[in-house]
N, C-alpha and C positions, 0 to 999 in steps of 0.2 A: 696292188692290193693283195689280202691275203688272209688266212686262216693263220692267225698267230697266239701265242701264250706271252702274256705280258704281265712284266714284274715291277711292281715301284716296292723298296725296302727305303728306310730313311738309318743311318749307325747315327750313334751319338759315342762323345767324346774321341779318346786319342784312337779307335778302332775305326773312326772318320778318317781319322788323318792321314794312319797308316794303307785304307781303301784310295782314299785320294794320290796319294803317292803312287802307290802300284797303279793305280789309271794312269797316272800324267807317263810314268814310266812307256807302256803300253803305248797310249796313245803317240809317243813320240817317237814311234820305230815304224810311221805309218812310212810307205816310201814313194810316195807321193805328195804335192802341196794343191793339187787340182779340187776347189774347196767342191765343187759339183758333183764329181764322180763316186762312188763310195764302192767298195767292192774288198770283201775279204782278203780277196790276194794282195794286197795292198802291205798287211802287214806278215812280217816272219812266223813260217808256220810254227817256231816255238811259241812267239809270242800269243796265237791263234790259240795253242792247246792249254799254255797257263789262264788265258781269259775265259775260256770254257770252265775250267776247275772250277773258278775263279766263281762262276756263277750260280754250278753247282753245291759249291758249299755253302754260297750264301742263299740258296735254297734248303738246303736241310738244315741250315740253322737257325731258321727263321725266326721260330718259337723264341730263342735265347737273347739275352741281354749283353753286347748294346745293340743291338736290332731293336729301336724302338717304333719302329712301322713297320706292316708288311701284308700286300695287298698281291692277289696274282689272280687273273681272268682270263676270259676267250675272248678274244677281238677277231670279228669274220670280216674286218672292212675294211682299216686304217693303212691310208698308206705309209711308210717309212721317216717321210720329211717328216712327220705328226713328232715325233720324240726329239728330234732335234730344235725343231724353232719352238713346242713349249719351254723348251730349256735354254732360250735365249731372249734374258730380257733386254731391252733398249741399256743401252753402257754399260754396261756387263758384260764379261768374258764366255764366250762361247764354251756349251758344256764340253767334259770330254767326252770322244768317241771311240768305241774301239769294235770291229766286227771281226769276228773271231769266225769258227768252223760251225758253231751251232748256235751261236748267240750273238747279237750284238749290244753291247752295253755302253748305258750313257753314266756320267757322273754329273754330279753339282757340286757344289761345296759351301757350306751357312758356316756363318752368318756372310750373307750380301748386302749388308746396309738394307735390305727391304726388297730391292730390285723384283728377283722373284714373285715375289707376295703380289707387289702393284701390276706385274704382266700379269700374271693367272688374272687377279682382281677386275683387268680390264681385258680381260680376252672375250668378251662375250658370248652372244651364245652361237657355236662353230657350225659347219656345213653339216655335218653327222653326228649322229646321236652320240655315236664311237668317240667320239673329237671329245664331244663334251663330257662325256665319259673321266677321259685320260685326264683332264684340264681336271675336274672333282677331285678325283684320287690324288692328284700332285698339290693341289692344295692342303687334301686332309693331311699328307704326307711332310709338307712345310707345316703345318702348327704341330702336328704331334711331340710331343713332349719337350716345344721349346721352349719353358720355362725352365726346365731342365739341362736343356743339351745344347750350352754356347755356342760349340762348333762340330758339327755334324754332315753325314755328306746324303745326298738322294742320288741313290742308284736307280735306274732303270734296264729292265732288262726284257730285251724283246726277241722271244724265238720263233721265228716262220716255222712252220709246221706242215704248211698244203694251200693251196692256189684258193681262190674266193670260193666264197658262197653266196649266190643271187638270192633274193626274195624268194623267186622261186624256188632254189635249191629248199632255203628254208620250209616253206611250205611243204613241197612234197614230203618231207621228212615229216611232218607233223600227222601224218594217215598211217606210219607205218612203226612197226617197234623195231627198233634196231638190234642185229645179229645177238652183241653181248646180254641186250636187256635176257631174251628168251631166256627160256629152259627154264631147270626149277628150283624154288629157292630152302632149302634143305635146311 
């Protein structure tokens, strides 16, 4: 578990396509077939430094079109598996993976005859609140502007940041102002 920044973006049309390309790419220079173990070094540190970019730009571009979704939060709880088995519905191809230097990003790719829809749809309701959280967002992320966007891809993208935070962490945090609030507002 962990203090993380997590990103669902949905592209619509061929800027889908060409996202899904570059993942399948990526994902296929993983050099291992161990479907359990996941770990960075896994893939070419080139490959590592293009998926980083890779994440960053579609973070500053978030705003623009064709980024017809885009959703980014704190999650203090979620463990790792969470992004993978949302994104794998029953007879459906497993999303792509790829864990870079600072990010690890998932893909999808729409239209799935429905697949998707019907897992979220019957995923009910998960162990943590987080769970259910991520499961929302990836729904609101699958209708956003499919009447418009035939074929579209859902990125996810998940950056660790810093080790958990208990209840308690949370709590004590709430008696006290933190460093940057202080000082004064000019």
């Amino acid at each position: 578990m962990a203090t993380q920044r997590i990103t669902i973006a949905k592209l619509g049309g061929i800027a889908a396509d060409v996202a899904l390309l570059r993942l399948r790419e990526w994902a296929g220079t993983r050099r291992t077939s161990e479907p359990d173990e996941w770990s960075k070094d896994q893939w070419p540190s080139s490959v590592r430094v293009e998926v980083d970019a890779f994440a960053d730009r579609l973070r500053a571009n978030s705003l623009l079109p064709p980024v017809v979704y885009f959703v980014e939060w704190s999650d203090l709880w979620s463990m790792g598996d969470l992004f993978s088995r949302c994104l794998a519905p029953y007879g459906g191809p497993p999303p792509l993976v790829i864990h870079a230097d600072r990010f690890e990003v998932y893909g999808y790719a729409l239209p799935d005859g429905g697949r998707l829809g019907r897992h979220l749809a019957t995923a009910g309701s998960q162990q943590f609140d987080e769970y259910d959280w991520f499961v929302s967002r990836l729904r609101e992320a699958l209708n956003a502007w499919q009447e418009l966007t035939d074929q579209a891809a859902l990125i996810v993208v998940r950056e660790v940041v810093g080790g958990l935070h208990t209840d308690d962490d949370i709590l004590a945090s709430l008696s006290r102002v933190p460093e940057w609030l202080e000082g004064h507002l000019d």
